[in-house]
mmCIF file as Biopython writes it, N, C-alpha, C and O atoms, coordinates in Angstrom:
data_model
#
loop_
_atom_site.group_PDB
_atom_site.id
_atom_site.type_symbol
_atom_site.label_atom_id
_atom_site.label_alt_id
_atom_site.label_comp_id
_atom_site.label_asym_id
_atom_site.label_entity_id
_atom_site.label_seq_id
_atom_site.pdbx_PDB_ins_code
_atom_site.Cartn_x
_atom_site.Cartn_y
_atom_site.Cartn_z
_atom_site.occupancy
_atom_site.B_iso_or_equiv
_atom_site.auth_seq_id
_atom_site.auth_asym_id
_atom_site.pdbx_PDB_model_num
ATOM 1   N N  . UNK A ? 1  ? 27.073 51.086 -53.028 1.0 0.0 1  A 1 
ATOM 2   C CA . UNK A ? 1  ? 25.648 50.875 -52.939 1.0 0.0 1  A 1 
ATOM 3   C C  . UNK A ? 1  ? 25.336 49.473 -53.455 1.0 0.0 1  A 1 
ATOM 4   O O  . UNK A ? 1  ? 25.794 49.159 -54.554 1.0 0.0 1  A 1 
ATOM 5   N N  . UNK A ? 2  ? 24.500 48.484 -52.675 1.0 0.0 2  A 1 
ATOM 6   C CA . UNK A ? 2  ? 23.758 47.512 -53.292 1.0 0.0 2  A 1 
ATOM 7   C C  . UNK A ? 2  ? 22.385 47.531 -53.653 1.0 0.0 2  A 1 
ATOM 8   O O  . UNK A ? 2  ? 21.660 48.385 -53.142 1.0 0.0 2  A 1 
ATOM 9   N N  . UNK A ? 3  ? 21.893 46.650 -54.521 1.0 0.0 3  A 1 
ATOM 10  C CA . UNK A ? 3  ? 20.548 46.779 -54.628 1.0 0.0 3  A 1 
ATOM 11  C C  . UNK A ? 3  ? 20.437 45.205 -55.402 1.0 0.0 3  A 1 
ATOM 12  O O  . UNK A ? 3  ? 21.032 44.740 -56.374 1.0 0.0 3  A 1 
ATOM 13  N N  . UNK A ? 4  ? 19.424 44.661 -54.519 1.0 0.0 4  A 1 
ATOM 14  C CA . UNK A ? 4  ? 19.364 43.424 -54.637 1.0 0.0 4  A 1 
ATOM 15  C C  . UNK A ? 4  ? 17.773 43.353 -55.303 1.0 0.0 4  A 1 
ATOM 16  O O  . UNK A ? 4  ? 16.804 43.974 -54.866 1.0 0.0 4  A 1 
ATOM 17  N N  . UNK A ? 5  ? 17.786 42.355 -56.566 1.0 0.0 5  A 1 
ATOM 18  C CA . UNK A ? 5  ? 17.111 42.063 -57.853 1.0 0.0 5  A 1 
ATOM 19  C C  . UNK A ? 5  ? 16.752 40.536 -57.558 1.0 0.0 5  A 1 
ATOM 20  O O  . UNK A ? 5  ? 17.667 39.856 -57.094 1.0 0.0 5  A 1 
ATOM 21  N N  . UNK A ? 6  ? 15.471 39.904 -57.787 1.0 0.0 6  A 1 
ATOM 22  C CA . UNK A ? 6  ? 14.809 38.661 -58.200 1.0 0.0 6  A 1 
ATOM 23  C C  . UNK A ? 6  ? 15.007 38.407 -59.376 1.0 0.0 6  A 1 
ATOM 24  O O  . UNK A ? 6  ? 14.702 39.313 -60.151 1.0 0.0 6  A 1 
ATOM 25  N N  . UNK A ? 7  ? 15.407 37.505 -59.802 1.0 0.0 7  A 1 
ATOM 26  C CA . UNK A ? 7  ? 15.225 37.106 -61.588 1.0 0.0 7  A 1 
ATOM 27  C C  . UNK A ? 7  ? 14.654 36.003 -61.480 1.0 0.0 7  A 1 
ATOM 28  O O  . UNK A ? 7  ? 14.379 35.572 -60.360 1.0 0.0 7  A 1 
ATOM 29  N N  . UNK A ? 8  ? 14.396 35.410 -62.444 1.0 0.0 8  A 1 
ATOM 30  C CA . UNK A ? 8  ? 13.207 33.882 -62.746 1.0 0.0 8  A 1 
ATOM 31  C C  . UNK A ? 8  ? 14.013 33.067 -63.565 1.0 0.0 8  A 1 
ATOM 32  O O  . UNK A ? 8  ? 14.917 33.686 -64.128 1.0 0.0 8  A 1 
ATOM 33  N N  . UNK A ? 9  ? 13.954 31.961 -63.776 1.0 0.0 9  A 1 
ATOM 34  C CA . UNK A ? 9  ? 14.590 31.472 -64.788 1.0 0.0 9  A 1 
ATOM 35  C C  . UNK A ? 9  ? 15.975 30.443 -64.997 1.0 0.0 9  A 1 
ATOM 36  O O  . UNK A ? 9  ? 16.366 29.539 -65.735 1.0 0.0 9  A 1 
ATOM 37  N N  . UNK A ? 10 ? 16.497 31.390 -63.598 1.0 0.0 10 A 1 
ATOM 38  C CA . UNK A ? 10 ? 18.304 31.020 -63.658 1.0 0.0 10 A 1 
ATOM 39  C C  . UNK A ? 10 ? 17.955 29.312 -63.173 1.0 0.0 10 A 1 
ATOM 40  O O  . UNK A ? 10 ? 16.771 29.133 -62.888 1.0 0.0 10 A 1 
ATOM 41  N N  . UNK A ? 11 ? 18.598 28.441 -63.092 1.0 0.0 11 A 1 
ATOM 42  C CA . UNK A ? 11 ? 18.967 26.889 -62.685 1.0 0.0 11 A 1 
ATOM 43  C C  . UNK A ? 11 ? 19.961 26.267 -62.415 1.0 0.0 11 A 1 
ATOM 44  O O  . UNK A ? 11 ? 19.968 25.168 -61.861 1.0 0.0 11 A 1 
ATOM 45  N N  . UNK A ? 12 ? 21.640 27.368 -63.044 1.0 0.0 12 A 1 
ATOM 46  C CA . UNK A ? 12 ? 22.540 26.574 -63.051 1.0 0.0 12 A 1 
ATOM 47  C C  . UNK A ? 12 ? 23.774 27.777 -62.922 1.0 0.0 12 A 1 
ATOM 48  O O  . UNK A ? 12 ? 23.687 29.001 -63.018 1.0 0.0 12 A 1 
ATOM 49  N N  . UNK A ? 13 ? 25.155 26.739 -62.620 1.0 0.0 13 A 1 
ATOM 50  C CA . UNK A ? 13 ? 26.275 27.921 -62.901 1.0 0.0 13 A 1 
ATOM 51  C C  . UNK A ? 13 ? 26.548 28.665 -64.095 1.0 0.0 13 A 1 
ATOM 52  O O  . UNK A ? 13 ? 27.269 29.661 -64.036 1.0 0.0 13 A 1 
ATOM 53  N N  . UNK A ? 14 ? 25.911 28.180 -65.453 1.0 0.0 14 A 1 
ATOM 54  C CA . UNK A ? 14 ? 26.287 28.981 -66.621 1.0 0.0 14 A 1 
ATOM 55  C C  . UNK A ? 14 ? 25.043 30.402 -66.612 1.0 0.0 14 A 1 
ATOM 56  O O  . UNK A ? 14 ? 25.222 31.565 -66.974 1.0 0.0 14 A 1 
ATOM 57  N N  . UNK A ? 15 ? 24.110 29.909 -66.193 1.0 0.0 15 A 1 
ATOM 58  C CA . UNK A ? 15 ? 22.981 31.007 -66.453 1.0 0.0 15 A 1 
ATOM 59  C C  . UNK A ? 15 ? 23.616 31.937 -65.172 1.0 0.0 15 A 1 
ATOM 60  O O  . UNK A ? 15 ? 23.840 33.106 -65.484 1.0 0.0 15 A 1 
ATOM 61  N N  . UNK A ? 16 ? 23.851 31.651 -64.127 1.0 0.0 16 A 1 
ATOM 62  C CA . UNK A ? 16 ? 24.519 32.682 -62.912 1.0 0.0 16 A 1 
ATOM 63  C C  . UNK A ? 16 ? 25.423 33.683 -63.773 1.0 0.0 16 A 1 
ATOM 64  O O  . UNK A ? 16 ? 25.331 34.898 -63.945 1.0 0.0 16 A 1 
ATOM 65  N N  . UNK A ? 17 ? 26.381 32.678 -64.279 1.0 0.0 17 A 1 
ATOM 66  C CA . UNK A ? 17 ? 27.301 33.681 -65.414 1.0 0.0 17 A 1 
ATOM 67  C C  . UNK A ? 17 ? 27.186 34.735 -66.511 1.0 0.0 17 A 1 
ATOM 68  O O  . UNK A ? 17 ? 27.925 35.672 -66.814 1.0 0.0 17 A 1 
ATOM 69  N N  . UNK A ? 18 ? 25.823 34.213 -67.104 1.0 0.0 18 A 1 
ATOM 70  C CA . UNK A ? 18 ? 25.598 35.226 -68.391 1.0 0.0 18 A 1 
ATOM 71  C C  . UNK A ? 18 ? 25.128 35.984 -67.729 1.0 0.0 18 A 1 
ATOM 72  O O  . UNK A ? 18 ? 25.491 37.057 -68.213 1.0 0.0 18 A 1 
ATOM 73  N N  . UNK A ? 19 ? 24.332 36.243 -66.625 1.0 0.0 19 A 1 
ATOM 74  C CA . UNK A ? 19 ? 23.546 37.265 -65.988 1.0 0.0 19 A 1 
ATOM 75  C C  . UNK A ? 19 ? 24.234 38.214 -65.031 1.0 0.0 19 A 1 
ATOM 76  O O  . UNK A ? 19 ? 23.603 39.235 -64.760 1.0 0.0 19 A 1 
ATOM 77  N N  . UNK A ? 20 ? 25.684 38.011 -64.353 1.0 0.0 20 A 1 
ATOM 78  C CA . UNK A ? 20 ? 26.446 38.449 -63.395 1.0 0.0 20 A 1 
ATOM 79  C C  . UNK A ? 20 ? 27.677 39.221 -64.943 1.0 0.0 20 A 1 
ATOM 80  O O  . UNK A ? 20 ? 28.493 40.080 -64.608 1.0 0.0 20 A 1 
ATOM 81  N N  . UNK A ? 21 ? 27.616 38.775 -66.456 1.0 0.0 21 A 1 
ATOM 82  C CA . UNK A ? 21 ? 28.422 38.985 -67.922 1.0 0.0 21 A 1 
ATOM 83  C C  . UNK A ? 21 ? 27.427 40.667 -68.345 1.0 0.0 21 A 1 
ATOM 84  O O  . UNK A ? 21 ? 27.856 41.805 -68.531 1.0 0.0 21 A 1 
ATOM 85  N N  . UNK A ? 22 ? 26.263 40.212 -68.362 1.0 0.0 22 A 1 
ATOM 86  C CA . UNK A ? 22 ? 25.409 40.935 -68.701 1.0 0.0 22 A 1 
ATOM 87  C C  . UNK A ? 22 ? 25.249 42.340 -68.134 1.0 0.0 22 A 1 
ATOM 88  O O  . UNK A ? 22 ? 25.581 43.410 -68.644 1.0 0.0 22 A 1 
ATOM 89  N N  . UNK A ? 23 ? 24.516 42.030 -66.667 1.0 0.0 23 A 1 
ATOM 90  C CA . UNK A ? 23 ? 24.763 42.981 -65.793 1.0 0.0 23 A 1 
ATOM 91  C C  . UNK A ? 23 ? 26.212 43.840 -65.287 1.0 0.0 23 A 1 
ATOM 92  O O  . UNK A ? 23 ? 26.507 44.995 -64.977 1.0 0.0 23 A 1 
ATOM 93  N N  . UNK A ? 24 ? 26.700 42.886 -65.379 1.0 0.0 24 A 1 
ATOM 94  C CA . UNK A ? 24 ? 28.122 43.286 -64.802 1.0 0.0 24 A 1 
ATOM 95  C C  . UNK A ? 24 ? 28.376 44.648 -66.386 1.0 0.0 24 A 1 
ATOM 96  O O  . UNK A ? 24 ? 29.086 45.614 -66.108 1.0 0.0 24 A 1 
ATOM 97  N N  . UNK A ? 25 ? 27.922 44.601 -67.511 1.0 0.0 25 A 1 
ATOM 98  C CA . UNK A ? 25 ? 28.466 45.999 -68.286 1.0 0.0 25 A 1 
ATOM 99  C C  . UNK A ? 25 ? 27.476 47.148 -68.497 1.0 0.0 25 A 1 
ATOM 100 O O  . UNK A ? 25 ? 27.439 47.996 -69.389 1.0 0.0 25 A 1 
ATOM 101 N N  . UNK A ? 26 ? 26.274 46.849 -66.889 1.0 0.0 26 A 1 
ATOM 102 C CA . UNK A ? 26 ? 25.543 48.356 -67.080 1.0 0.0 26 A 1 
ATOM 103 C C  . UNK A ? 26 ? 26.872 49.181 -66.804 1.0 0.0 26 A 1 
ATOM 104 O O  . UNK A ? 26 ? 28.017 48.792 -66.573 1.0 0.0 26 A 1 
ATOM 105 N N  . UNK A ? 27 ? 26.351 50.399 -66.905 1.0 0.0 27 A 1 
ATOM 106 C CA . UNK A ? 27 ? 27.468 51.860 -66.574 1.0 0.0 27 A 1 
ATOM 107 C C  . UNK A ? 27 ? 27.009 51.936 -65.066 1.0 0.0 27 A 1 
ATOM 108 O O  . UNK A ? 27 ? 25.926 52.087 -64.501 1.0 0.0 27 A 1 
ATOM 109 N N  . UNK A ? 28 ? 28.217 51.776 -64.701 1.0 0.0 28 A 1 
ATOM 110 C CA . UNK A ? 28 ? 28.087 52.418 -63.106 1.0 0.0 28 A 1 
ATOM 111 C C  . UNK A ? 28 ? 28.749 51.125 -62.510 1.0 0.0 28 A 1 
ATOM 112 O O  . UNK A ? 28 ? 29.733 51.214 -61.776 1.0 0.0 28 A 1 
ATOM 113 N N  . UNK A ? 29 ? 28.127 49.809 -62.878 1.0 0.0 29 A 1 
ATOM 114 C CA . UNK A ? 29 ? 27.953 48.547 -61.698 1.0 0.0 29 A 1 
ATOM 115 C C  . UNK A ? 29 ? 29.865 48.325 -61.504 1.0 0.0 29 A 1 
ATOM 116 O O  . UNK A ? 29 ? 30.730 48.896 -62.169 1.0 0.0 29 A 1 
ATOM 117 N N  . UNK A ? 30 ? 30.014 47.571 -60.664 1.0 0.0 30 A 1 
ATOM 118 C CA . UNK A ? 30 ? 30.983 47.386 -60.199 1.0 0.0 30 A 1 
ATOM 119 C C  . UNK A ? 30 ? 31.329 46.102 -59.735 1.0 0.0 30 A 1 
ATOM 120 O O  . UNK A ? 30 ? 32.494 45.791 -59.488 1.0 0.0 30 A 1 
ATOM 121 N N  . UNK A ? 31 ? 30.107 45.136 -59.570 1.0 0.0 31 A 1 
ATOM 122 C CA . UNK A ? 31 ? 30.177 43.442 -58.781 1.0 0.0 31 A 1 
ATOM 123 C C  . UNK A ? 31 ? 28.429 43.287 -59.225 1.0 0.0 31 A 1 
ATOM 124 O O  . UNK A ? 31 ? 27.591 44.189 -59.209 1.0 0.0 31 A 1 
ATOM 125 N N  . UNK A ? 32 ? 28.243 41.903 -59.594 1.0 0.0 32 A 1 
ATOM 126 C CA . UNK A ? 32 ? 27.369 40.994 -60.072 1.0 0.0 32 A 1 
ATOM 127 C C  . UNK A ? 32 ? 27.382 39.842 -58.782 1.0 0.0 32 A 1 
ATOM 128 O O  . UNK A ? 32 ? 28.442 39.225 -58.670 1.0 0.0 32 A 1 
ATOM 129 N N  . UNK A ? 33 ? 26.404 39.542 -57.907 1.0 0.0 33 A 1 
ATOM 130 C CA . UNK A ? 33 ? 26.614 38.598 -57.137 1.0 0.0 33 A 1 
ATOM 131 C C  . UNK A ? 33 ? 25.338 37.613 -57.167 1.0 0.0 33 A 1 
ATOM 132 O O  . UNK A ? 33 ? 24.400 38.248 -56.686 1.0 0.0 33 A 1 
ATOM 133 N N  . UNK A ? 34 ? 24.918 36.301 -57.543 1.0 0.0 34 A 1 
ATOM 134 C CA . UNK A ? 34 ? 24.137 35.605 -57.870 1.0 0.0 34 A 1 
ATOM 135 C C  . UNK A ? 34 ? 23.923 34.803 -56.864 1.0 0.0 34 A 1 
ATOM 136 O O  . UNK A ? 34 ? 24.857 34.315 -56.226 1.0 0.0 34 A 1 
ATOM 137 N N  . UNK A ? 35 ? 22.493 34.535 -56.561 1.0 0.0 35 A 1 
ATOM 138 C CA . UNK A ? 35 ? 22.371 33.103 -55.644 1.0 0.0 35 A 1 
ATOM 139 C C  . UNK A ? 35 ? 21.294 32.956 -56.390 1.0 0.0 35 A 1 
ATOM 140 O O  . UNK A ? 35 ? 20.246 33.593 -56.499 1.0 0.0 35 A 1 
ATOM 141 N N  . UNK A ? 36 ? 21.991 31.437 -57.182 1.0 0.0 36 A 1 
ATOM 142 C CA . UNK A ? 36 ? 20.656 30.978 -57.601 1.0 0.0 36 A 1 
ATOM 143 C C  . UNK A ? 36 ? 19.376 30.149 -57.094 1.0 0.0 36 A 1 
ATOM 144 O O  . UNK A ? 36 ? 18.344 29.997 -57.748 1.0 0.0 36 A 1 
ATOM 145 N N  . UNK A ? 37 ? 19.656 29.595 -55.693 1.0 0.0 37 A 1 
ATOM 146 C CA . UNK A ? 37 ? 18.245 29.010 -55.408 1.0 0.0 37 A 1 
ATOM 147 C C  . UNK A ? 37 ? 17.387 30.070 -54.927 1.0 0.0 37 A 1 
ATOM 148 O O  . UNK A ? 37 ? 16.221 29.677 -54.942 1.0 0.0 37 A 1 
ATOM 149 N N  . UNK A ? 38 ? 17.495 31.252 -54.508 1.0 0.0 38 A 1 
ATOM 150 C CA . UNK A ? 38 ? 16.699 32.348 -54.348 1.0 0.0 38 A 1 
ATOM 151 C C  . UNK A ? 38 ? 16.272 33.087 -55.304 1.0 0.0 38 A 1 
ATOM 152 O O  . UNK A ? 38 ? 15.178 33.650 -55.298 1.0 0.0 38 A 1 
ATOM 153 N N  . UNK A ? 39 ? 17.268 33.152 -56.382 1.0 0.0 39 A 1 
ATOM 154 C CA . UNK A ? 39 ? 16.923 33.935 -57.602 1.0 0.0 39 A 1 
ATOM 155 C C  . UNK A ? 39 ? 17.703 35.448 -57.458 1.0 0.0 39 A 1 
ATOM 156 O O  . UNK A ? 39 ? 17.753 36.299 -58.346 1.0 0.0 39 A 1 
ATOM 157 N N  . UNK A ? 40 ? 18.273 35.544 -56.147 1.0 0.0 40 A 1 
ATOM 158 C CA . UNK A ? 40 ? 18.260 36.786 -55.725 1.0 0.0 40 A 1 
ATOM 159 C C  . UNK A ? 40 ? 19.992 37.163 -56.679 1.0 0.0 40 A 1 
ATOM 160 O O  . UNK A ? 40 ? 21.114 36.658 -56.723 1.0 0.0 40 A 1 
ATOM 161 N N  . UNK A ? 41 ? 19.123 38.572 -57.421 1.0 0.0 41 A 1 
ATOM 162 C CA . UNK A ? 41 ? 21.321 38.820 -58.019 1.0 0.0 41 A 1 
ATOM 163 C C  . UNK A ? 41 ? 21.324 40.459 -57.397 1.0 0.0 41 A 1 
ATOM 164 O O  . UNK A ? 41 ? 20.604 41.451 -57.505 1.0 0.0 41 A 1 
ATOM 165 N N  . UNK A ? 42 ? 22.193 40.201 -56.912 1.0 0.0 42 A 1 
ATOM 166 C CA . UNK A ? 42 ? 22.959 41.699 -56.113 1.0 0.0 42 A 1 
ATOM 167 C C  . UNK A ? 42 ? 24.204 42.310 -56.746 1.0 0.0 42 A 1 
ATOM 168 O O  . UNK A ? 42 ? 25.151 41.747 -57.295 1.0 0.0 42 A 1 
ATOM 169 N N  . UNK A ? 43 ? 23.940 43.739 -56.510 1.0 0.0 43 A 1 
ATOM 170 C CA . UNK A ? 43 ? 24.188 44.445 -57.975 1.0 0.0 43 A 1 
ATOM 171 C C  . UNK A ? 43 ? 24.882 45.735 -56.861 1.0 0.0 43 A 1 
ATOM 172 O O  . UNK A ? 43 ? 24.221 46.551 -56.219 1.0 0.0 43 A 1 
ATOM 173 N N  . UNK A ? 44 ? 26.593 45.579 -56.894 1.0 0.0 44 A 1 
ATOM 174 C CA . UNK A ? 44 ? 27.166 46.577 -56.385 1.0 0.0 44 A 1 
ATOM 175 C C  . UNK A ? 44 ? 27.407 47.786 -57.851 1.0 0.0 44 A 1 
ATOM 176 O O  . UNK A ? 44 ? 27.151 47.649 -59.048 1.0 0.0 44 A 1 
ATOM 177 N N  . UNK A ? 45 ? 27.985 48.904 -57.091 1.0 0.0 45 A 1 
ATOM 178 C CA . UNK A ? 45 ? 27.391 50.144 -57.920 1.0 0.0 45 A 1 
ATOM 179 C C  . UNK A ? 45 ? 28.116 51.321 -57.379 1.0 0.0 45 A 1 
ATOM 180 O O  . UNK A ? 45 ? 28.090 51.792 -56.242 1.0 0.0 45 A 1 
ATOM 181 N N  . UNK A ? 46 ? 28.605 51.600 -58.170 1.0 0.0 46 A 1 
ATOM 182 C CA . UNK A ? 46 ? 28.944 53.524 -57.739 1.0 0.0 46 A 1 
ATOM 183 C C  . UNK A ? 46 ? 27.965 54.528 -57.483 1.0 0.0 46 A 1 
ATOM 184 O O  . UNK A ? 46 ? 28.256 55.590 -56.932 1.0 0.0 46 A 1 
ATOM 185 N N  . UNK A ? 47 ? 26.785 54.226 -57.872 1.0 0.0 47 A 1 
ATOM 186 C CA . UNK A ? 47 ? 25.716 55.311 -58.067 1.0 0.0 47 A 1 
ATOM 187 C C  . UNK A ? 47 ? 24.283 53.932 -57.771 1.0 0.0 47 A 1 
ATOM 188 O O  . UNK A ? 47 ? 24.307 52.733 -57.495 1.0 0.0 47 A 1 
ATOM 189 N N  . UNK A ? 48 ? 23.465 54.694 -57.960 1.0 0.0 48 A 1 
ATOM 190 C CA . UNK A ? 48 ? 22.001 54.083 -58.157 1.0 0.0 48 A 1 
ATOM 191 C C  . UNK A ? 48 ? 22.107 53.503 -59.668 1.0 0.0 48 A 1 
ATOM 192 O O  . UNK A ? 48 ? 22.522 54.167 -60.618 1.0 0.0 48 A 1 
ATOM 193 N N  . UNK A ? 49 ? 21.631 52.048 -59.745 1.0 0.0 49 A 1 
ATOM 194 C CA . UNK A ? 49 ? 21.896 51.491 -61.576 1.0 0.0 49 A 1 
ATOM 195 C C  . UNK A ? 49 ? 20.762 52.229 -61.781 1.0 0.0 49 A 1 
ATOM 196 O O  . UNK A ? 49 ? 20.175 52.960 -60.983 1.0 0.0 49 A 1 
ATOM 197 N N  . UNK A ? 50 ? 20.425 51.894 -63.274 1.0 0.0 50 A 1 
ATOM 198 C CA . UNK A ? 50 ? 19.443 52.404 -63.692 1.0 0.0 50 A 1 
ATOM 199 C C  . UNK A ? 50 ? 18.511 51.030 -63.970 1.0 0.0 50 A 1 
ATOM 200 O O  . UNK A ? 50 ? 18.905 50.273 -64.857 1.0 0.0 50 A 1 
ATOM 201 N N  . UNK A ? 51 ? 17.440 50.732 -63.324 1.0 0.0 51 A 1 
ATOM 202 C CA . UNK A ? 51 ? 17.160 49.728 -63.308 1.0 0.0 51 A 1 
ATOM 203 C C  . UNK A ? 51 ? 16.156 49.521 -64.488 1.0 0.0 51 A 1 
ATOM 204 O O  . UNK A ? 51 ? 15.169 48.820 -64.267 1.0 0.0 51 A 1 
ATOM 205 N N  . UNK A ? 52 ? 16.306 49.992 -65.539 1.0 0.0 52 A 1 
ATOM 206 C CA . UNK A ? 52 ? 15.785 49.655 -67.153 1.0 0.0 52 A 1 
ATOM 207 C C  . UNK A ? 52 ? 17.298 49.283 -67.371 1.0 0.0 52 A 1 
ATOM 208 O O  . UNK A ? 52 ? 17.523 48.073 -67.326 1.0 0.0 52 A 1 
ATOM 209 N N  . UNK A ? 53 ? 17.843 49.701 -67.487 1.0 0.0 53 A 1 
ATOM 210 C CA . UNK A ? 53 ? 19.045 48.870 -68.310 1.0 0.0 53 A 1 
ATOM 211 C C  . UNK A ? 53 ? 19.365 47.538 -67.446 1.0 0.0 53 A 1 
ATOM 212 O O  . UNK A ? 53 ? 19.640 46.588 -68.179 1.0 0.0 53 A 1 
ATOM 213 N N  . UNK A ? 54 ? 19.397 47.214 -65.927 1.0 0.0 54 A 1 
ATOM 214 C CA . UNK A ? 54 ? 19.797 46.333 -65.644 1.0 0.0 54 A 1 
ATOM 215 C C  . UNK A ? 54 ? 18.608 45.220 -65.787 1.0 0.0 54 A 1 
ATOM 216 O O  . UNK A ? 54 ? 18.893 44.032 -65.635 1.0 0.0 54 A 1 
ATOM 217 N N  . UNK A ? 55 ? 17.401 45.586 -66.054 1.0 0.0 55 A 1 
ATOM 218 C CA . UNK A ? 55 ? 16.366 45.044 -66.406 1.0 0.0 55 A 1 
ATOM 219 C C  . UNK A ? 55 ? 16.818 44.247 -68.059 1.0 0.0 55 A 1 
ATOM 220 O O  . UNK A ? 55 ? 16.683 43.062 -68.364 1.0 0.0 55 A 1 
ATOM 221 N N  . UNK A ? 56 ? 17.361 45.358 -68.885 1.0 0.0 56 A 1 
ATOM 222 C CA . UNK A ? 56 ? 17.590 44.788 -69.891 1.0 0.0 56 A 1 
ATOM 223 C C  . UNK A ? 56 ? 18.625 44.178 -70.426 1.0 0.0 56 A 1 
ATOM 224 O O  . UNK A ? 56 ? 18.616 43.597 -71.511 1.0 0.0 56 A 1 
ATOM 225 N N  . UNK A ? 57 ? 19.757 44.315 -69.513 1.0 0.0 57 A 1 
ATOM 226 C CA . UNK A ? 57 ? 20.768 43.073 -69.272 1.0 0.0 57 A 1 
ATOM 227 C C  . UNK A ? 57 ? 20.713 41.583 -69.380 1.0 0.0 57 A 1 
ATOM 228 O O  . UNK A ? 57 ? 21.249 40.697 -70.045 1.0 0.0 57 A 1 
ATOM 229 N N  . UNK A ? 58 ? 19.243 41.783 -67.804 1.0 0.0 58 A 1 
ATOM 230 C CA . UNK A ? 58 ? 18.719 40.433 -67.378 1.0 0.0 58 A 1 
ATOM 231 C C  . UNK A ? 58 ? 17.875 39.489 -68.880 1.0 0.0 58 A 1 
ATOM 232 O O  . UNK A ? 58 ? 17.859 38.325 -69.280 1.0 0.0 58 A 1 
ATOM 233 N N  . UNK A ? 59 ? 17.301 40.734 -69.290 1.0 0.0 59 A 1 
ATOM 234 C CA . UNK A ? 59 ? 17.059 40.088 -70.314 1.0 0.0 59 A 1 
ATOM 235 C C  . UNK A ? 59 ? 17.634 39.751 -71.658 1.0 0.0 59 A 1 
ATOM 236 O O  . UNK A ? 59 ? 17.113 38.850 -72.315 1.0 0.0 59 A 1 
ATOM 237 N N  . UNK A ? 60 ? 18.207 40.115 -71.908 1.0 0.0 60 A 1 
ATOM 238 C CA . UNK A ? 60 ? 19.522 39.961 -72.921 1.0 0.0 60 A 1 
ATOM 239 C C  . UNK A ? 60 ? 20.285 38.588 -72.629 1.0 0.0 60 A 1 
ATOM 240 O O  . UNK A ? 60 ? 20.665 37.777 -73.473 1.0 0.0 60 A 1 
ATOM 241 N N  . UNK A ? 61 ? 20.425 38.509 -71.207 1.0 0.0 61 A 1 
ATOM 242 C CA . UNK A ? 61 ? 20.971 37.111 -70.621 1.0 0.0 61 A 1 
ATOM 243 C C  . UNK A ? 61 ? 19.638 35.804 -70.994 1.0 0.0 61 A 1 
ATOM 244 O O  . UNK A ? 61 ? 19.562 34.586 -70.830 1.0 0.0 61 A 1 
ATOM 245 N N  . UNK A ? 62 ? 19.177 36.352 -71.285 1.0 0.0 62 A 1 
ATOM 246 C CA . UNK A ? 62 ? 17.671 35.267 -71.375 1.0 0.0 62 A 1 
ATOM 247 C C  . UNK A ? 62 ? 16.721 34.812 -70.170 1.0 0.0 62 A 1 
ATOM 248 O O  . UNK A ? 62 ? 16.059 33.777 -70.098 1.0 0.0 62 A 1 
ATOM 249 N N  . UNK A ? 63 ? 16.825 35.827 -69.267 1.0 0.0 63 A 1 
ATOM 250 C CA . UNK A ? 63 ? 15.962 35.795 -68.346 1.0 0.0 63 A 1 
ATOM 251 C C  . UNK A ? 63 ? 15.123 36.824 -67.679 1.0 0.0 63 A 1 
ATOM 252 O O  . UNK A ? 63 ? 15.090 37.816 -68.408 1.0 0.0 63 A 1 
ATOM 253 N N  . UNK A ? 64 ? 14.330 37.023 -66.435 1.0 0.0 64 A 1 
ATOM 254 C CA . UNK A ? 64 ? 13.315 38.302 -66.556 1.0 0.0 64 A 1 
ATOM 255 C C  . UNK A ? 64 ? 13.413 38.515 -65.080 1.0 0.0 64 A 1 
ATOM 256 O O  . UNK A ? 64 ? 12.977 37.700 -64.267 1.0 0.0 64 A 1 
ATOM 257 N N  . UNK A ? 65 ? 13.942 39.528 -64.793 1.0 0.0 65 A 1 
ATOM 258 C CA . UNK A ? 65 ? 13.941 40.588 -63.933 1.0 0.0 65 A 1 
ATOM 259 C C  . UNK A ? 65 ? 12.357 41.081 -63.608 1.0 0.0 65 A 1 
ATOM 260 O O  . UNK A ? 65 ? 11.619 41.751 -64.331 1.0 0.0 65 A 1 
ATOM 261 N N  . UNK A ? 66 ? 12.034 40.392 -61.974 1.0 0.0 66 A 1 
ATOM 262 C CA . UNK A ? 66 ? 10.754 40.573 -61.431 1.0 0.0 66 A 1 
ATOM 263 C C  . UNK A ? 66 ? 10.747 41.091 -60.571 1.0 0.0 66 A 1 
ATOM 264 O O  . UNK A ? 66 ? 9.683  40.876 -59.990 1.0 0.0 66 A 1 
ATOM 265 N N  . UNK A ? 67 ? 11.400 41.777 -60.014 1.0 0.0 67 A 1 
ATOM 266 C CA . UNK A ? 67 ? 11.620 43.187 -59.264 1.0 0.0 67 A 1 
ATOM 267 C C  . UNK A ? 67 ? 12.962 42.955 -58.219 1.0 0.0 67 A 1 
ATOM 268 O O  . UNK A ? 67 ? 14.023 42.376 -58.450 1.0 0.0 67 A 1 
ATOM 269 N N  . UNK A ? 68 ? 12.556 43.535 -57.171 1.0 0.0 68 A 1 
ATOM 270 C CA . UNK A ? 68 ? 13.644 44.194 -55.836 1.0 0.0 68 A 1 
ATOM 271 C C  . UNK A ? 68 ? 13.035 43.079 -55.166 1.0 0.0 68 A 1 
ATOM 272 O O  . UNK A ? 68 ? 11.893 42.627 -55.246 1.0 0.0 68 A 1 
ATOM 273 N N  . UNK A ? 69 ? 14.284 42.641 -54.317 1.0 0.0 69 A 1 
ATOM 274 C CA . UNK A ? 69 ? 14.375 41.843 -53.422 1.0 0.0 69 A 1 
ATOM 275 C C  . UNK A ? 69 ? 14.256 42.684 -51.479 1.0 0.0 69 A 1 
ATOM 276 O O  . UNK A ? 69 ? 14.337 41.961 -50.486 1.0 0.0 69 A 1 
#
């Protein structure tokens, strides 16, 4: 399953990283995939994430999760 996420914030290859670090240890996920001039991060998965925790990943990474793409 994918489910593709907007974040705000990202600018560069290190911020792609903490956020693909972050996300990448909800329970379930399986692949972190980032494009940062869209903002768009795609979020492979065994199940449906739980999108409060991957919400709070994003933010943990230092950035803010503004919905579904």
């Amino acid at each position: 399953m994918e489910i593709t996420y907007t974040v705000t914030g990202m600018t560069c290859d290190h911020c792609a990283s903490a956020v693909r670090s972050e996300v990448g240890e909800v329970p379930g996920v399986t692949g972190v995939a980032v494009d940062l001039p869209s903002g768009a991060v795609t979020v492979t998965s065994e199940t449906t994430p739980d999108e409060d925790a991957v919400r709070e990943a994003v933010a943990e990474a230092g950035y803010e999760l503004v919905g579904r793409s």
